[in-house]
Each structure stands twice: as structure tokens, then as C-alpha cells.
N, C-alpha and C positions, 0 to 999 in steps of 0.2 A: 725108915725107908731111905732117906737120906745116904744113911750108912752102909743101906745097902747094894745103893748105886754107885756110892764111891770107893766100894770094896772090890767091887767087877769093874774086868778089862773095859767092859761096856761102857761100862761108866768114867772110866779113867782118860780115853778115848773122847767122850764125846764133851768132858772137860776139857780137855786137850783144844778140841775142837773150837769150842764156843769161846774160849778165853784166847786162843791166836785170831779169832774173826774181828774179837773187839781190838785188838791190835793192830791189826789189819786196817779198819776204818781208823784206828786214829793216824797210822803213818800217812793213809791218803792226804790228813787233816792237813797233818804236820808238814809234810813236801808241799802242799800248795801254799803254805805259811811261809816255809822259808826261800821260796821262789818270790817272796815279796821284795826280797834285798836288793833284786833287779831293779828296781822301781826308785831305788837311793835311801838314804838315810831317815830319812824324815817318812818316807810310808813305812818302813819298815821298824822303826821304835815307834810308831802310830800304834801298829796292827801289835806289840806286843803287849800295851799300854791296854788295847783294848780286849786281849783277853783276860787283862785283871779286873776289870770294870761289866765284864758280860753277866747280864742279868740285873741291875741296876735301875732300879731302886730298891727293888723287889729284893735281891740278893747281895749281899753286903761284897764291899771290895776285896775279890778276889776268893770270895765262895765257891762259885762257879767253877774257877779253877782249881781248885782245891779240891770239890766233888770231883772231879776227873782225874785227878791226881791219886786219888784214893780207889778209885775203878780200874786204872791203870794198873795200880801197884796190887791190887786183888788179882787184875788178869793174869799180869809177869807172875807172881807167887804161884797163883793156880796152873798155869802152865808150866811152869819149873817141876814144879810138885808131881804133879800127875808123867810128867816126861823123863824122870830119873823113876819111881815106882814103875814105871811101864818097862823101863830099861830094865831095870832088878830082875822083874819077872820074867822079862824074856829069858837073859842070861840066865837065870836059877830052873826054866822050860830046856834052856838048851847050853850045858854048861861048857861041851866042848864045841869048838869053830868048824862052822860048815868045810869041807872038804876042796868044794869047787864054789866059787861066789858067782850069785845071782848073773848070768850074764847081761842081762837088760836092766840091770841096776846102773840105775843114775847117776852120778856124779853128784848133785846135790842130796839123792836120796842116802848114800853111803857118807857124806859131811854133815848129816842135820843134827847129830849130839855134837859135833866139836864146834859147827855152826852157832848152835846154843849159845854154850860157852863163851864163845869170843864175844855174841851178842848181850851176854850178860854183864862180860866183864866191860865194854864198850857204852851200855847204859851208864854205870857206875863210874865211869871216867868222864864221861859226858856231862850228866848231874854236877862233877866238882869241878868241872871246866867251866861250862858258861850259867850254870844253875847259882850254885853258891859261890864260885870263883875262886876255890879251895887251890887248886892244879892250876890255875887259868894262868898262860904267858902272857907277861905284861902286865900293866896296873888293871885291875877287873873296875867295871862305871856299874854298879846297880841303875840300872831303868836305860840303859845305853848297848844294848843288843847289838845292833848295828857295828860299833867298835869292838865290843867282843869276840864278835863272828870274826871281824877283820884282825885280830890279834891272834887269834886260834889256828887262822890258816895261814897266815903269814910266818908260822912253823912248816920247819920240812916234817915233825914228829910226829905236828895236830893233823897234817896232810894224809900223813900214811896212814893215822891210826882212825880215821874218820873212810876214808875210801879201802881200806880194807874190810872194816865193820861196814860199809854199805854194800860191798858186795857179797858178803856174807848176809844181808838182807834180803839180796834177789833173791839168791840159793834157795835158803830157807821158805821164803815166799813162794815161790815156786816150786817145789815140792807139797809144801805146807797145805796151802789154799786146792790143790786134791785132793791132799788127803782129808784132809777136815771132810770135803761135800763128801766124800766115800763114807766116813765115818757118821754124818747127820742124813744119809739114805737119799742123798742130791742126784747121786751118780748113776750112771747104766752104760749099757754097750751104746745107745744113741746121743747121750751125753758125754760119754767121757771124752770121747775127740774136744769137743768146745771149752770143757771143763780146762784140757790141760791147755789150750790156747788161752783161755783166760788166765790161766794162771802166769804162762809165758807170759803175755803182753802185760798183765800189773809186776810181774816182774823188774820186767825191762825198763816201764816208765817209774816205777818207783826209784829203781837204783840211779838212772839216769838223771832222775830231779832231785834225789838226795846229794848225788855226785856234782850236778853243776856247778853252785856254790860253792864248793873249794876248788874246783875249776874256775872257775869265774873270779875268785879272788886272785889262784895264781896269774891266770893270764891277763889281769889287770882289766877286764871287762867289770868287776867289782871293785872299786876302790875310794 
């Protein structure tokens, strides 16, 4: 049965769907995490210290995190997966290019595969910058978030390449988070006005809470 959900559009789709939503809640997670850097050095290596320790006693250091690390990288695979096999089929449904394009197509809605992309390849950068410290400018401090952030954006390179990949996050988002509730039977002609409001305004607070922090480092309001 499995198989045969995941052989239909239906199914591919509603993959699609449920693995951008957990996504979705974790960047909410992760924007109100890293708007802690406001608050100075000391709450902000606090608050990373203690998502290695969440779950304690009960959950050994850094299980926790780990289970969500492991739910994440299922999400991203399973959203990758079902979003290129979606692509295939469309193309191989329609192998020559529409003639006239969509006029009421989006802007976002016509960037959500190169969106992707950028998003994937910006994860993977991200991970070897402040994760293992592989990329990281400067000397990389395990357990010292706080200076890493501040070395990261104290590039003009980590600048661009961070607020490009975040507004490639709106985009996506907003597009995205429609399409999902179209796709899990959320939507209607009474809903969809709210729908895409909702989707604009996590939009906008997402990219804009992603973006402060390297604003706030360059304009010396982090430092």
C-alpha cells in the first residue's frame, strides 16, 4: 500500500506537503533561536548549550538533538525526492514548453525548483560553516555560537550567501505553505484568500527574522 501511495502524483504531492510543513515549524523554531543573539553572548551560547541537554536525565546529551536532526534530514530527502520525481513527470506529461506562460503565475511560483536548489545547496554550506566549522572564516570555538555567528558575518561572502538563501526562503515559503493546504484538502474558494495571507505574512516574518542577524551584525547592533 505504501508503494502504492508513493507511486501516485497523489501521493508524491502529499509527501511533498507534510515534509515542507515539518520544515516549516522547525524554521519558526530556529528564527526565534537565533533572534536570541540580541540578548548578548552569554544567553545566546545558553540557549545552544541547552538544546544539547533537552530532555535530561531522561534523554542522554544531545539525543534530543539528534532525533531532530534525523527527522529533519528525512524531511529535506523526502521533499527533495518527491520534488524532482514530480518535476520528471510533469516534463515527460509535457515534453514541449507551453507556448504563452501562465499569466497569473508568480514570481515565486515560477522560482520554486531553482529556489530548491539554492536552498539545498545553502543548507550544505551552512552545516560546514557554523555546524562542523569545515568552511567556517576564522578560527571556528566548538560550544562558542555566539563568535561564530560573528565571524560568519563579518564576511562580505557569508553576508551575501546567507541573505540570498534567506530570501530564497520567503519565496519558497510562500508559495509553498499554499500549496501544501491545496494539496492536504485545507483549501476552498472561502479559504483560499486567508490561506495566501497566511502564507505572505510567515513569509515576511520568517525572512525578516532570518535576515536581522546579519543585519544586526553588519550595522554593529550585534557585536
Amino acid at each position: 500500500m505504501a508503494r502504492t501511495v508513493w507511486d501516485s502524483t497523489v501521493g508524491k504531492k502529499t509527501v511533498m506537503a507534510v515534509s515542507g510543513l515539518i520544515m516549516l515549524l522547525y524554521l519558526v523554531v530556529h528564527m526565534l533561536g537565533n533572534l536570541k543573539i540580541f540578548f548578548g553572548a552569554g544567553e545566546f551560547n545558553h540557549y545552544a548549550h541547552w538544546l544539547r541537554t533537552v530532555g535530561e536525565p531522561f534523554m542522554h546529551y544531545e539525543w534530543t538533538l539528534w532525533l531532530v536532526r534525523v527527522v529533519l534530514v528525512v524531511a529535506v530527502v523526502a521533499h527533495a525526492v518527491s520534488a524532482y520525481q514530480l518535476s520528471r513527470r510533469d516534463i515527460k506529461a509535457r515534453p514541449s514548453k507551453y507556448v504563452h506562460k501562465k499569466p497569473r503565475a508568480s514570481y515565486a511560483t515560477r522560482t520554486m525548483r531553482w529556489g530548491g536548489i539554492i536552498l539545498a545547496l545553502f543548507i550544505v554550506w551552512h552545516l560546514l560553516d557554523l555546524t562542523t566549522g569545515t568552511v567556517h572564516s576564522g578560527g571556528f570555538e566548538s560550544g562558542k555560537p555566539y563568535q561564530n555567528v560573528m565571524d560568519t558575518f563579518s564576511t562580505w561572502y557569508g553576508n551575501v550567501i546567507y541573505i540570498v538563501a534567506m530570501l530564497a526562503v520567503g519565496l519558497h515559503i510562500r508559495h509553498g505553505f499554499w500549496s501544501a493546504a491545496q494539496t492536504l484538502g485545507v483549501g476552498g474558494r472561502r479559504r483560499d484568500r486567508a490561506l495566501k495571507t497566511v502564507a505572505n505574512v510567515l513569509a515576511l516574518l520568517l525572512t525578516a527574522g532570518f535576515l536581522a542577524v546579519p543585519v544586526g551584525v553588519m550595522t554593529g547592533v550585534v557585536s
